[in-house]
C-alpha positions as CSV (number, residue, x, y, z in Angstrom):
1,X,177.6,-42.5,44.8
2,X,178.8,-44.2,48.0
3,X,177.2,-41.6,50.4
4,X,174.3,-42.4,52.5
5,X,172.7,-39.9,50.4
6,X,174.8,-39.9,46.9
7,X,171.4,-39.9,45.4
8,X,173.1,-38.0,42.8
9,X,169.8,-37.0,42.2
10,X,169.3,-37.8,39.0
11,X,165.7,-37.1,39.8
12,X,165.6,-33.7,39.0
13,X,165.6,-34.4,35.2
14,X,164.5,-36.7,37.4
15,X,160.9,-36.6,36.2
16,X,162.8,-35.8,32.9
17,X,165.6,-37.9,32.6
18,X,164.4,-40.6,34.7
19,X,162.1,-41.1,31.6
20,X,164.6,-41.6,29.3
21,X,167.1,-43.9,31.1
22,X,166.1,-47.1,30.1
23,X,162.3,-46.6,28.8
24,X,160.7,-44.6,26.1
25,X,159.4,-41.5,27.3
26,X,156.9,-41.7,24.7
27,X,154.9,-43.9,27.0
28,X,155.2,-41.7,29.9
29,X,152.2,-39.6,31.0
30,X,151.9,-37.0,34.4
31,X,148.4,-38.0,33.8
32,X,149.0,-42.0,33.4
33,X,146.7,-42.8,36.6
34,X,143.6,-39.9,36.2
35,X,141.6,-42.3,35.8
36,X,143.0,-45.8,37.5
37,X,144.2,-44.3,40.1
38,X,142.8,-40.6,41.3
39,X,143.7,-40.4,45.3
40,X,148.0,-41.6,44.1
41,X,149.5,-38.0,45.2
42,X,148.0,-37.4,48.1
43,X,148.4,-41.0,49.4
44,X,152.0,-41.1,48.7
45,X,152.3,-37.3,50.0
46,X,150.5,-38.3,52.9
47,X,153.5,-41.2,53.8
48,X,156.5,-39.1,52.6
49,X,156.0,-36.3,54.5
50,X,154.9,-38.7,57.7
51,X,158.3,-40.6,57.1
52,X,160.0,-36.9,56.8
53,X,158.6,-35.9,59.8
54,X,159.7,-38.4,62.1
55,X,163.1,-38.4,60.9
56,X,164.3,-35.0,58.5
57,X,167.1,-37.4,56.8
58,X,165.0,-40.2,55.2
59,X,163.9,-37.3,52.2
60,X,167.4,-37.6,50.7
61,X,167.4,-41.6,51.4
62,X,164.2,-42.1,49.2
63,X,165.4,-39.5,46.5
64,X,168.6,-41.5,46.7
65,X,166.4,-44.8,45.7
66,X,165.4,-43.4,42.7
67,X,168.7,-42.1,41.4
68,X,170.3,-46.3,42.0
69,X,167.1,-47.3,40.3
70,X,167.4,-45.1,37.5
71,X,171.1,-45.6,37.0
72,X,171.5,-49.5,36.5
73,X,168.9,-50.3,34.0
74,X,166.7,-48.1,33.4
75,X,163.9,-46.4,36.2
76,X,161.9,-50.0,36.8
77,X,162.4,-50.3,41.0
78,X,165.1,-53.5,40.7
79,X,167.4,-52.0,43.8
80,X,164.3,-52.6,45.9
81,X,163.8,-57.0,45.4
82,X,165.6,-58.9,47.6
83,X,168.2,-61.3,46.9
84,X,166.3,-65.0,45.3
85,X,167.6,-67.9,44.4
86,X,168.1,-67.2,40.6
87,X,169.9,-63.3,41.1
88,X,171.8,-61.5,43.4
89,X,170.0,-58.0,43.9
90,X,171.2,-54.7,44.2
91,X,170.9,-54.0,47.7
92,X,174.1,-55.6,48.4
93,X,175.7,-53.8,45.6
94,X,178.8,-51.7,47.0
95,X,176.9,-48.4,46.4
96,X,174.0,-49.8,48.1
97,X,175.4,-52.1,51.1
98,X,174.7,-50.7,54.3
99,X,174.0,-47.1,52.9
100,X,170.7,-47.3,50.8
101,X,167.6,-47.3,53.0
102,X,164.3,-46.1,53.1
103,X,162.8,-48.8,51.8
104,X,160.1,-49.6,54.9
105,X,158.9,-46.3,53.8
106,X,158.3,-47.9,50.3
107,X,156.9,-50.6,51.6
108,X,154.1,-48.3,53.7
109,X,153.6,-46.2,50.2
110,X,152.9,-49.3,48.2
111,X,150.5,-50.4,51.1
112,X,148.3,-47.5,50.9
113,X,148.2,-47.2,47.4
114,X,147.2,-50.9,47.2
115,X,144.0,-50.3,49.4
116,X,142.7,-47.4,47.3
117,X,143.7,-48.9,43.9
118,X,144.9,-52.2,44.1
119,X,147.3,-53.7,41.7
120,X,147.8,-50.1,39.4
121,X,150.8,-48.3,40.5
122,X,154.5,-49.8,40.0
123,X,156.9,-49.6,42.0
124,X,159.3,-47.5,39.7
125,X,156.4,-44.8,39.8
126,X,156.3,-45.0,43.7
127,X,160.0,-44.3,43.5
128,X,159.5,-41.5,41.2
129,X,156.8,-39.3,43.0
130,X,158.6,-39.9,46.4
131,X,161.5,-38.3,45.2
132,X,159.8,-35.6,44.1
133,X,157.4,-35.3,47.1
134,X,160.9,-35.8,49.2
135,X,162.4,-32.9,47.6
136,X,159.2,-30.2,48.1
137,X,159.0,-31.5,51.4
138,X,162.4,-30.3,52.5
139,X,162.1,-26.9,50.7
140,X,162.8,-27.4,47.2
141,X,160.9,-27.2,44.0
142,X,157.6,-29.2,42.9
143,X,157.4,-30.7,38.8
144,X,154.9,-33.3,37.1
145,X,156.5,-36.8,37.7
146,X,156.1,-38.6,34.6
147,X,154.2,-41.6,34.9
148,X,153.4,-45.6,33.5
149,X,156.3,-47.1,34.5
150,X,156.6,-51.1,34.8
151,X,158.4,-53.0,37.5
152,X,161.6,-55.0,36.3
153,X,161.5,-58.9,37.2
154,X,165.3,-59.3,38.1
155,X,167.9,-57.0,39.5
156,X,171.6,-57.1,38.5
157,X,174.3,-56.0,41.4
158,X,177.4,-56.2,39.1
159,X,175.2,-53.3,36.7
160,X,174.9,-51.5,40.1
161,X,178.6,-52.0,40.8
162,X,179.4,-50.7,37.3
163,X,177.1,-48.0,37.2
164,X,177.0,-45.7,39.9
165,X,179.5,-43.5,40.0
166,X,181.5,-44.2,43.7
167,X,182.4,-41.0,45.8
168,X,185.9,-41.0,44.6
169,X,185.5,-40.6,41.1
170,X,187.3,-38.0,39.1
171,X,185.5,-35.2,37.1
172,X,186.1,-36.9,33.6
173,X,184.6,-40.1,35.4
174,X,181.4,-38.7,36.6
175,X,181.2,-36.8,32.8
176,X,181.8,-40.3,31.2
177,X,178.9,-41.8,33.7
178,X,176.2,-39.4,33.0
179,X,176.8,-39.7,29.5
180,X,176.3,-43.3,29.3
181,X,173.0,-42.8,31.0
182,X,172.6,-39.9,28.3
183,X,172.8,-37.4,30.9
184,X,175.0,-34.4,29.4
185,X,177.4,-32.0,31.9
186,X,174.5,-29.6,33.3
187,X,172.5,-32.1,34.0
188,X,175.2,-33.9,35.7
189,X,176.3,-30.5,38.3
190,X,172.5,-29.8,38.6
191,X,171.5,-33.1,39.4
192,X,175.0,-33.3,41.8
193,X,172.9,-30.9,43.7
194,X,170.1,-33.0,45.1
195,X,173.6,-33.6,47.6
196,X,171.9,-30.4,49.5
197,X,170.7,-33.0,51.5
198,X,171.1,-36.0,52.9
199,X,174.7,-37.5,54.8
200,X,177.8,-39.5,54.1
201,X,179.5,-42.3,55.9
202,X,182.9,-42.0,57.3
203,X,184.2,-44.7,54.8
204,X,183.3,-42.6,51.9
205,X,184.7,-39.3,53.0
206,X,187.6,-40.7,54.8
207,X,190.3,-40.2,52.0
208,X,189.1,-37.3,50.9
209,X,189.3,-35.5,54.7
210,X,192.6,-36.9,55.2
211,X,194.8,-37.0,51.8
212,X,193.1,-34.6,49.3
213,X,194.3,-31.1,49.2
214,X,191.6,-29.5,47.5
215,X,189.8,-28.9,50.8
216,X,189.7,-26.4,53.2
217,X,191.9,-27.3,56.7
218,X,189.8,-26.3,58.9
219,X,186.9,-28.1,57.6
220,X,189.0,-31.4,57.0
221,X,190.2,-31.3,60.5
222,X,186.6,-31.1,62.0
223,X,185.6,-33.9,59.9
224,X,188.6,-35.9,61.1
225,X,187.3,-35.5,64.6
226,X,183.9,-37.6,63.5
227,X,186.1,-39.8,61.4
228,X,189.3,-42.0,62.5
229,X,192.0,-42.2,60.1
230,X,192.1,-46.4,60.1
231,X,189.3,-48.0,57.9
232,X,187.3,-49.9,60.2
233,X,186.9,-47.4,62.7
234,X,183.7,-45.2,62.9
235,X,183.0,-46.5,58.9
236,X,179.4,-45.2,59.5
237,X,180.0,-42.2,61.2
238,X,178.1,-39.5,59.4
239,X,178.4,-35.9,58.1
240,X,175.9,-33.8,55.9
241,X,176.6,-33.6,52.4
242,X,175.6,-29.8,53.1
243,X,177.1,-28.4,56.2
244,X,175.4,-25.1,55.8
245,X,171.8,-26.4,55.5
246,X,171.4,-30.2,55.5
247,X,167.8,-30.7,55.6
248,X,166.8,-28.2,53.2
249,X,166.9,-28.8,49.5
250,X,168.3,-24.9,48.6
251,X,171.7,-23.7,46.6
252,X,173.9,-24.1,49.7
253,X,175.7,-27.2,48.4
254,X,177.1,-25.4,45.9
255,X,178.3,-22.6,48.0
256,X,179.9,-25.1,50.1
257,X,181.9,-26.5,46.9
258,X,182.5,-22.6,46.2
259,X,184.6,-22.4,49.5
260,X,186.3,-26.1,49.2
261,X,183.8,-27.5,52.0
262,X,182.6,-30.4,50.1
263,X,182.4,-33.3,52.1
264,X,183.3,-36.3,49.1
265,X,185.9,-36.5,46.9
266,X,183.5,-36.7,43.8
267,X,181.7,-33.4,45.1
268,X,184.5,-31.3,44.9
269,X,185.6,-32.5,41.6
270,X,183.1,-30.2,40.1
271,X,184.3,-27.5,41.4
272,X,188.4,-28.0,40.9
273,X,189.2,-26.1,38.0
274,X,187.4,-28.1,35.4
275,X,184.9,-27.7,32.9
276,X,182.2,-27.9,35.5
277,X,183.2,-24.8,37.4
278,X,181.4,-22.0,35.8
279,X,178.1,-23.8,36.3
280,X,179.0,-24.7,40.3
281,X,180.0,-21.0,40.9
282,X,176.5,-19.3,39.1
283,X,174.6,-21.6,40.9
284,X,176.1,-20.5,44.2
285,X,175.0,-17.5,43.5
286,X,171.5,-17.8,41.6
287,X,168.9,-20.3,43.4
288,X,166.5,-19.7,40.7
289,X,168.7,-21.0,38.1
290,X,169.9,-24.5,39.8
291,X,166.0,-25.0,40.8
292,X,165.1,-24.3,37.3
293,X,168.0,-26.5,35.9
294,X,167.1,-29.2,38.3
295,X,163.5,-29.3,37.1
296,X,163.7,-27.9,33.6
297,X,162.7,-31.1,31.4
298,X,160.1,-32.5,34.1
299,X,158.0,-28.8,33.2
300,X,157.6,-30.5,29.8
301,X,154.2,-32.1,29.5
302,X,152.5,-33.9,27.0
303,X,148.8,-31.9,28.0
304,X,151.1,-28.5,28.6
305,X,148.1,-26.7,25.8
306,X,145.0,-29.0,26.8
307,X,143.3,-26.1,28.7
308,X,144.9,-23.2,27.0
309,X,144.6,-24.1,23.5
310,X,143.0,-27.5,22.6
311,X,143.1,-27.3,19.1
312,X,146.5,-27.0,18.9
313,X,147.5,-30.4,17.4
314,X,144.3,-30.6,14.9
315,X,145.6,-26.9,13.5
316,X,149.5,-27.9,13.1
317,X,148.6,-31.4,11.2
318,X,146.6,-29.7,9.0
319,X,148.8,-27.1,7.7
320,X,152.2,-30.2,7.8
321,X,149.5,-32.4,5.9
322,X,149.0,-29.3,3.1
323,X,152.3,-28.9,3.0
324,X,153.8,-32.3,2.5
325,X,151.5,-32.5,-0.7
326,X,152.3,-29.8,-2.6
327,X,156.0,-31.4,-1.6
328,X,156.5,-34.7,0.0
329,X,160.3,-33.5,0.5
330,X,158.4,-30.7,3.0
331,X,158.4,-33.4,5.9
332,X,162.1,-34.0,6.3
333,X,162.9,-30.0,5.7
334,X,160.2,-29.3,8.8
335,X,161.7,-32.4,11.0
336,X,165.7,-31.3,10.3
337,X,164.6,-27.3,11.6
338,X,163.8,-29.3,14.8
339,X,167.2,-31.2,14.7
340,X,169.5,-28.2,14.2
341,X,167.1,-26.2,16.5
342,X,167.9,-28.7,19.4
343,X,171.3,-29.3,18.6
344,X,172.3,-25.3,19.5
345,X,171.9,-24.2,23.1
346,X,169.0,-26.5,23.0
347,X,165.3,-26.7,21.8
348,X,164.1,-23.2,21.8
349,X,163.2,-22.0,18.1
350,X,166.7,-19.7,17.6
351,X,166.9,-21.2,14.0
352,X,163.7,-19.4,13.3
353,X,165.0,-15.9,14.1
354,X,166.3,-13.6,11.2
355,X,169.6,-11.7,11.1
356,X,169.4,-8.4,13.2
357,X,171.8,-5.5,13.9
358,X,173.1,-7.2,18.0
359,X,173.3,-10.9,16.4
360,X,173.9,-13.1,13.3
361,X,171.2,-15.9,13.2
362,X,171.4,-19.6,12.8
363,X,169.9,-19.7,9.2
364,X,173.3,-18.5,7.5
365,X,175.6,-20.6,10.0
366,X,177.4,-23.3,7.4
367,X,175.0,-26.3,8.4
368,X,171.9,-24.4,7.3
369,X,172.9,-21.8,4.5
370,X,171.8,-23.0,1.1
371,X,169.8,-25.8,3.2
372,X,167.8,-24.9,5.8
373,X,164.3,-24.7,4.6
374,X,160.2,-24.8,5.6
375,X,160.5,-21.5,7.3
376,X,157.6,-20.7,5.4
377,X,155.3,-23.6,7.0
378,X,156.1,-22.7,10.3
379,X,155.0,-19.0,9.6
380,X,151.7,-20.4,8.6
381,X,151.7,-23.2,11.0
382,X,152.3,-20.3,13.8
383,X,149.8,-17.9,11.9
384,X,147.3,-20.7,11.9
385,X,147.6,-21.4,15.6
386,X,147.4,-17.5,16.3
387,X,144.1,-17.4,14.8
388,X,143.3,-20.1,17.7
389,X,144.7,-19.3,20.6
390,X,147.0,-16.3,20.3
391,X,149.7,-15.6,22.4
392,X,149.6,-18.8,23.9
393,X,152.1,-21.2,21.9
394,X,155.6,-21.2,20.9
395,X,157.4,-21.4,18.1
396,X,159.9,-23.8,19.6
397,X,156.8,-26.1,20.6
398,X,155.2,-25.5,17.1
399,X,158.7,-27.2,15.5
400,X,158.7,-30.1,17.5
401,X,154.6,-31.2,16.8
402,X,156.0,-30.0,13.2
403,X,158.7,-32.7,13.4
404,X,156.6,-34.9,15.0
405,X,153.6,-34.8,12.3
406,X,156.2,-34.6,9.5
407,X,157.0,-38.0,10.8
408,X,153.7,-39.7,10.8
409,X,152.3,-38.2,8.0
410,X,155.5,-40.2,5.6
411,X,154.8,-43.9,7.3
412,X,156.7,-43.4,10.9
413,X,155.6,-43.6,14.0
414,X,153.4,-41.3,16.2
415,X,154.2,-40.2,20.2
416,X,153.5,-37.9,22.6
417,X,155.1,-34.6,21.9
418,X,156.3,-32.9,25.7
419,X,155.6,-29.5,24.9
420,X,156.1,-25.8,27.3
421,X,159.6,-24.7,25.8
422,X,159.9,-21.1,25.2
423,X,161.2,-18.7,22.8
424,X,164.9,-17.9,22.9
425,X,165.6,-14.2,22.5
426,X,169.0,-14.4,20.8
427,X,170.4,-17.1,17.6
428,X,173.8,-18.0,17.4
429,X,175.6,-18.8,14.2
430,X,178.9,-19.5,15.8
431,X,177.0,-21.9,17.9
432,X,175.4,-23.4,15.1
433,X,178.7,-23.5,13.1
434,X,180.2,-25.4,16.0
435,X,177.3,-27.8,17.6
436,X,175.7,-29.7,14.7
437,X,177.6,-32.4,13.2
438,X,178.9,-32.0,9.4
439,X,178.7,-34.6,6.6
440,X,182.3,-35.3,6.5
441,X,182.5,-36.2,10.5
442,X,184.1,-39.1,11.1
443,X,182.5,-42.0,13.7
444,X,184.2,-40.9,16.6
445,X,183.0,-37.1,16.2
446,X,179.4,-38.1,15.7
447,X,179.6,-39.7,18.8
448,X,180.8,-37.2,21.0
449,X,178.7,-34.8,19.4
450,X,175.6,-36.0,20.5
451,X,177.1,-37.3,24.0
452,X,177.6,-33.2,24.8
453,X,174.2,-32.7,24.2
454,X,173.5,-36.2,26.7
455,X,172.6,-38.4,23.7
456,X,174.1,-41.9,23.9
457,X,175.1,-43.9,20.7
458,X,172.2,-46.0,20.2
459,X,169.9,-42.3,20.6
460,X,172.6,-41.3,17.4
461,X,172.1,-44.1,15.5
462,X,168.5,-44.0,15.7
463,X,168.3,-40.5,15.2
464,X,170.2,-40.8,11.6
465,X,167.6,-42.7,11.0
466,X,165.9,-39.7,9.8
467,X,167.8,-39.9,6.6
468,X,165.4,-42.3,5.8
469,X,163.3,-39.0,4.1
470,X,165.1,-36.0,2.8
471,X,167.6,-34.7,0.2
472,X,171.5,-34.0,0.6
473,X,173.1,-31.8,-1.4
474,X,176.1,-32.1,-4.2
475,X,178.2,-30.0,-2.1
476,X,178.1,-32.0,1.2
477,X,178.6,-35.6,-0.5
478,X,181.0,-34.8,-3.5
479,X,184.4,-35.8,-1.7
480,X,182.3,-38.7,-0.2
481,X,181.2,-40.0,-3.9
482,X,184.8,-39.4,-5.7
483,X,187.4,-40.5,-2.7
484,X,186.3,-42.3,-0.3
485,X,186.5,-46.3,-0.7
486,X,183.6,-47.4,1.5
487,X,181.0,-46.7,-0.9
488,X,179.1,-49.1,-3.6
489,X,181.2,-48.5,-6.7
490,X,178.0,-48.4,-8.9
491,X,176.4,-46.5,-6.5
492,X,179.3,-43.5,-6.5
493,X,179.1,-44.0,-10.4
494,X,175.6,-42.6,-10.7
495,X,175.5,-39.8,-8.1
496,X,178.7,-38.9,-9.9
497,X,176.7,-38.0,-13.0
498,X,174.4,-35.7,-11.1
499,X,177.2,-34.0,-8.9
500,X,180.1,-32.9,-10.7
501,X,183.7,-33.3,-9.5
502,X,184.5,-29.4,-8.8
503,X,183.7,-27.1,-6.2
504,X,181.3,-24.6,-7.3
505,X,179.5,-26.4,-10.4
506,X,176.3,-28.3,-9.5
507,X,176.7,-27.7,-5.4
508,X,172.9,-27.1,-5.0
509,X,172.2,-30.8,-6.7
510,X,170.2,-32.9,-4.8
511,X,170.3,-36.6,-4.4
512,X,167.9,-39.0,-1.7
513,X,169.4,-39.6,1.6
514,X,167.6,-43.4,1.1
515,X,167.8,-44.5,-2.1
516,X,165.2,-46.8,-2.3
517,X,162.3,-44.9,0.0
518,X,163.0,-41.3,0.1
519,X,159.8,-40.0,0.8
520,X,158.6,-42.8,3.1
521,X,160.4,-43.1,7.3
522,X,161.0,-47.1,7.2
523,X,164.3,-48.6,7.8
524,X,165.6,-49.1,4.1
525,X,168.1,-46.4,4.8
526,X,169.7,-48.5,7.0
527,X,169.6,-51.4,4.7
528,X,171.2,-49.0,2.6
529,X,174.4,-48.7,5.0
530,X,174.6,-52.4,5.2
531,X,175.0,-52.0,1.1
532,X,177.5,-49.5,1.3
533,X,175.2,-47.0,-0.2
534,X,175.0,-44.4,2.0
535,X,175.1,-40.8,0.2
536,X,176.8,-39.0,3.0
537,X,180.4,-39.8,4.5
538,X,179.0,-39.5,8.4
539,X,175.9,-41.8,7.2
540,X,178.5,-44.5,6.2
541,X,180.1,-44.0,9.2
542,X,177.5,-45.5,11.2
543,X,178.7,-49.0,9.5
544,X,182.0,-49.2,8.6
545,X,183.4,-51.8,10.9
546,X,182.8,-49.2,13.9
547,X,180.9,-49.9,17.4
548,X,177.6,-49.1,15.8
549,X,177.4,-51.3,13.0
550,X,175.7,-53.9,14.9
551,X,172.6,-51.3,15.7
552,X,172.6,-50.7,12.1
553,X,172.3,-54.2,11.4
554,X,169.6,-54.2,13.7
555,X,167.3,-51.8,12.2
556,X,168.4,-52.9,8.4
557,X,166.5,-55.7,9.4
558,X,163.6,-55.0,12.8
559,X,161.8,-51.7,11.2
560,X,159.7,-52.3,14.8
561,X,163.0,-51.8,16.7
562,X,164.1,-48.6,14.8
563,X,160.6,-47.3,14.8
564,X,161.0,-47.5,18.9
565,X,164.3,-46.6,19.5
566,X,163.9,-43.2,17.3
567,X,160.5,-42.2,19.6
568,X,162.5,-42.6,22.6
569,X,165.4,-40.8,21.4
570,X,163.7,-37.8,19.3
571,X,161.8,-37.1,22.8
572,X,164.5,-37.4,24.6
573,X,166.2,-34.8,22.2
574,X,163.6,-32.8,22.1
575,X,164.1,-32.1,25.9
576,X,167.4,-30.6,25.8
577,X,167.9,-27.7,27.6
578,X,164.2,-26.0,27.2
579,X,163.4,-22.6,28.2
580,X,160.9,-23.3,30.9
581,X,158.8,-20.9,33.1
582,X,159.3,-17.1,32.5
583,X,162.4,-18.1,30.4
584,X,162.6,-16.2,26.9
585,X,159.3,-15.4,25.6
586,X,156.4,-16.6,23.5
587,X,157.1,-14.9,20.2
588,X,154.5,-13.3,17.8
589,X,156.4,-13.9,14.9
590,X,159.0,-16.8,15.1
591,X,161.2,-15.1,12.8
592,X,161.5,-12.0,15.2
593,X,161.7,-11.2,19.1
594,X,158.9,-9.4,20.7
C-alpha cells in the first residue's frame, strides 16, 4: 500500500497473523515480558497516546509500520534501520519513500522502555503493541499482542518493492498477496479495514480520481480539487482514507466503499463485484462483526484456561496418553479430527456434532465416513475436564490440546496450544464434502486448497507431514496403487495384495501412511516420497517434479526443520477462523448443541 496510511493493517490478525508471517507462533507469548519486563504496556501506552495526541494522524502511521514490517520478511522491525553500507533498507522502498513515518515516535518508545528494562524489548514487539495501542486509541478494539519477537540484522527494499501490495492493485492481486503471506480473503477485507484511518497522497489516488469509473462523480470531482491532474503537482497532497470518520477506527470505511467513495484504486476493488463484496457490504452494516474479524485470532492465548481451569492440560494428556496405548494408531485419529475440523468454516468442533433433524453433520460427509474416528476420546477427554472445571472449556479447544498431545506423546514436537475458540452451533457436510482435500487431488488443488484457508505451500507440505502416523484406507489408495506410474513398483506390488483391484471388496483395508515409522512423527514419511513410496496419490504429489519437491527433500533429510516448520504451521492452522467472544457456545456434550 502506497498511501500514507496503506497500513493494510495486517495488524489486526495483527497480533494473530503478525505471528505467523515469518516466525513460529509457537514461540510467541502475550505474557513473554511478565517477568523481564512488567511496566512495557503502560510505557508504550503512555508514548502512543502522547504522540496521538499531538497529532490524531500519526495512530494509522505507526499501525502502518507494522503492516510493512510484517509483510517483507516476516514481523522483525527491518523497515525501521537505515540505509548502511552492506544493504539498502526499506525506507526508501517505493511503498515506504516519503509516505512511511512515525518512526521518531519509535525511537521515543524504545527510549523509555530502555530506562525501565534495558536491553529486553525488540523492536518488532514495539511495533506490534503500538499498533495495537494505536488502534484503541482512536476508538477501536483492544487484543493481547503476542509477544518474543527478535529484531532482523538486515533489511531488503527489493522484498519491500515486491511485497506490498501498491494502491493500484487489482482484487485478484491483493488475493494473491495475502495469500503468499498466508493471509486468506477475510482476513484480507478485514485487515483492508485498518484504512478507517489514516490519509493518502495525491500520487496514489491520482488515477483512480481521474480515470476509474467505479467511483462516485461527485466524490472524484472533490478530490480532483485537492489533487492536479499532472503528476508532479500536489504529489503529497492528502485525503482520508475514510471521509466519513478519519480519525476513528469504526466500520465507516466500509460504508464508504458501499457507496463507491473509496479513495484508492485498491480500496474499491473489494467492493466491485468480486468475491470480496459480500463481506465489504455486512461489514458496513455490522461493526461488531469487522471488530471481531479484525481481532479474532489475537483473542487466542496460550494462558486463555490458567485462571479458569488450570488443570486443564494435565487432564487431556492423561486421557490421549491412555488412549494411545490401548492403540498407538489413536494419536493420528485424535490429530486428523483437528485437521478436518479446521479445514470446514474453521476451527470450531462442528466435526463433533451428530446428525439432527435442521442439519447433516460432518461425520458422514465423504472425507470422514468410514474414517473419521476417536470420537470416543474426546467424549471422555471432555467428560474428564467437566469433572474439573465444568462449563468452562470447549470442545473445539479440547481437539486442538488433543492434536497437540497426540503429537508429542508419538516422538514429535511440543508447543504452545492458543486456545479460546468456541463451539459452533451448526456442522456442515456439504462444507466438509467441498473444503478438505481428497486423496486423489492433484499438486495444483492441494495448493489452493490450503491457500483459501490462508495456508501457504511450505505450511501444506509441512502439514502432510502428519502422514508420518496414521492409517489410509484400500478405498482412497487403490487407483493410486494399480494406475498410477509414480509409485515404487515393488512397493504397489505388496499393498496390492492387501487391497484388492475392485470397488467394494477390501475398501476398509488399512495400510501405513509411513511405511517405515507408522506409529512414530519423524520425517521418514518424507523419505518415503523421495522413494516413490508414498501410499496416497496427493502424498506423492508433494514430489513429483512439482514446486514442492525441494521442501520435501528438505525434511527427507533435516527432521529439526520439519519438526519446526509443522509447529508453526499446525498453530497457524489452528487459528483459522475461531469463534471468539460470545460466538457459538461452550457445549456440554461435544456431540450435541446446548
Amino acid at each position: 500500500m502506497a498511501s500514507i496510511s496503506s497500513f493494510l493493517p495486517l495488524m489486526v490478525a495483527l497480533a494473530f497473523v503478525v505471528i505467523f508471517i515469518g516466525s513460529s507462533n509457537a514461540q510467541l507469548t502475550p505474557n513473554f515480558y511478565g517477568k523481564s519486563c512488567p511496566q512495557l504496556f503502560t510505557t508504550v501506552r503512555s508514548v502512543v497516546q502522547s504522540a496521538i495526541r499531538k497529532e490524531a494522524r500519526m495512530g494509522a502511521s505507526l499501525l502502518r509500520l507494522h503492516f510493512h514490517d510484517c509483510f517483507v520478511n516476516g514481523c522483525d522491525a527491518s523497515n525501521l534501520l537505515d540505509d548502511t553500507s552492506s544493504f539498502k533498507g526499506e525506507k526508501s522502498a517505493s511503498p515506504n519513500f516519503q509516505s512511511a513515518r512515525g518512526f521518531e515516535v519509535i525511537d521515543r518508545i524504545k527510549t523509555a522502555v530502555e530506562k525501565v528494562c534495558p536491553s529486553v524489548v525488540s523492536c518488532a514487539d514495539i511495533l506490534a503493541i503500538t499498533a495495537r495501542d494505536s488502534v484503541v486509541a482512536l476508538g477501536g478494539p483492544s487484543w493481547d499482542v503476542k509477544l518474543g519477537r527478535r529484531d532482523a540484522r538486515i533489511a531488503n527494499q527489493a522484498a519491500a518493492n515486491s511485497s506490498i501490495p501498491p494502491a493500484n492493485s487489482s482484487l485478484s492481486r491483493l488475493v494473491s498477496s495475502f495469500q503468499s503471506q498466508g493471509l486468506s480473503t477475510q482476513d484480507l477485507v478485514a485487515l483492508y479495514g485498518a484504512h478507517t484511518i489514516g490519509q493518502a497522497r495525491c500520487t496514489n489516488f491520482r488515477a483512480h480520481v481521474y480515470n476509474d469509473t467505479d467511483i462516485d462523480a461527485s466524490f472524484a470531482r472533490s478530490l480532483r480539487a485537492k489533487c492536479p491532474s499532472s503528476n508532479g503537482r500536489g504529489d503529497n497532497n492528502l485525503a482520508p482514507l475514510d471521509p466519513q470518520t478519519p480519525t476513528s477506527f469504526d466500520n465507516t470505511y466500509f460504508q464508504g466503499l458501499v457507496n463507491k467513495k473509496a479513495v484508492l484504486h485498491s480500496d474499491q476493488e473489494l467492493f466491485n463485484g468480486g468475491s470480496t463484496a459480500s463481506l465489504v457490504q455486512t461489514y458496513s452494516t455490522n461493526p461488531s462483526k469487522f471488530k471481531a474479524d479484525f481481532v479474532a485470532y489475537a483473542q487466542l492465548s496460550a494462558n486463555f484456561y490458567c485462571n479458569s481451569c488450570p488443570d486443564l492440560f494435565p487432564t487431556v494428556r492423561r486421557v490421549v496418553e491412555a488412549a494411545i496405548q490401548r492403540e498407538a494408531r489413536m494419536g493420528a485419529s485424535l490429530l486428523r479430527l483437528h485437521f478436518h475440523d479446521c479445514f470446514v468454516n474453521g476451527c470450531d468442533g462442528s466435526n463433533l456434532l451428530d446428525d439432527t433433524p435442521t442439519f447433516k453433520g460432518e461425520k458422514t460427509a465423504q472425507p470422514n465416513v468410514n474414517s473419521a474416528r476417536g470420537f470416543e476420546v474426546i467424549d471422555q477427554i471432555k467428560s474428564a475436564v467437566e469433572q474439573v472445571c465444568p462449563g468452562i472449556v470447549s470442545c473445539a479447544d479440547i481437539v486442538t490440546i488433543a492434536a497437540r498431545d497426540s503429537v508429542a506423546i508419538l516422538g514429535g514436537p511440543q508447543w504452545e496450544t492458543n486456545l479460546g475458540r468456541r463451539d459452533a452451533l451448526t456442522a456442515s457436510a456439504a462444507a466438509a464434502n467441498s473444503s478438505i482435500p481428497p486423496a486423489k487431488s492433484s499438486l495444483s488443488n492441494l495448493i489452493s486448497s490450503f491457500q483459501n484457508h490462508g495456508l501457504s505451500t511450505r505450511d501444506l507440505v509441512a502439514l502432510y507431514g502428519a502422514h508420518t502416523i496414521g492409517q489410509a484406507r484400500c478405498a482412497n489408495f487403490r487407483a493410486h496403487i494399480y494406475k498410477d506410474k509414480n509409485i515404487d513398483a515393488s512397493f504397489a506390488r505388496a499393498n496390492q495384495a492387501r487391497c484388492p483391484s475392485s470397488s467394494g471388496n477390501g475398501d476398509n483395508n488399512l495400510a501405513p501412511l509411513d511405511p517405515q515409522t507408522p506409529t512414530r512423527f519423524d520425517n521418514s514419511y518424507f523419505q518415503s516420497l523421495v522413494n516413490k513410496q508414498a501410499i496416497l496419490h496427493s502424498d506423492q504429489e508433494l514430489y513429483n517434479g512439482g514446486s514442492t519437491d525441494l521442501l520435501v527433500r528438505t525434511y527427507s533429510a533435516n527432521l529439526d526443520a520439519f519438526m519446526f516448520d509443522f509447529v508453526a504451521a499446525i498453530i497457524k492452522m489452528g487459528d483459522i477462523k475461531p469463534l471468539t467472544g460470545s460466538q457459538g457456545e461452550i457445549r456440554k456434550n461435544c456431540r450435541r448443541i446446548n
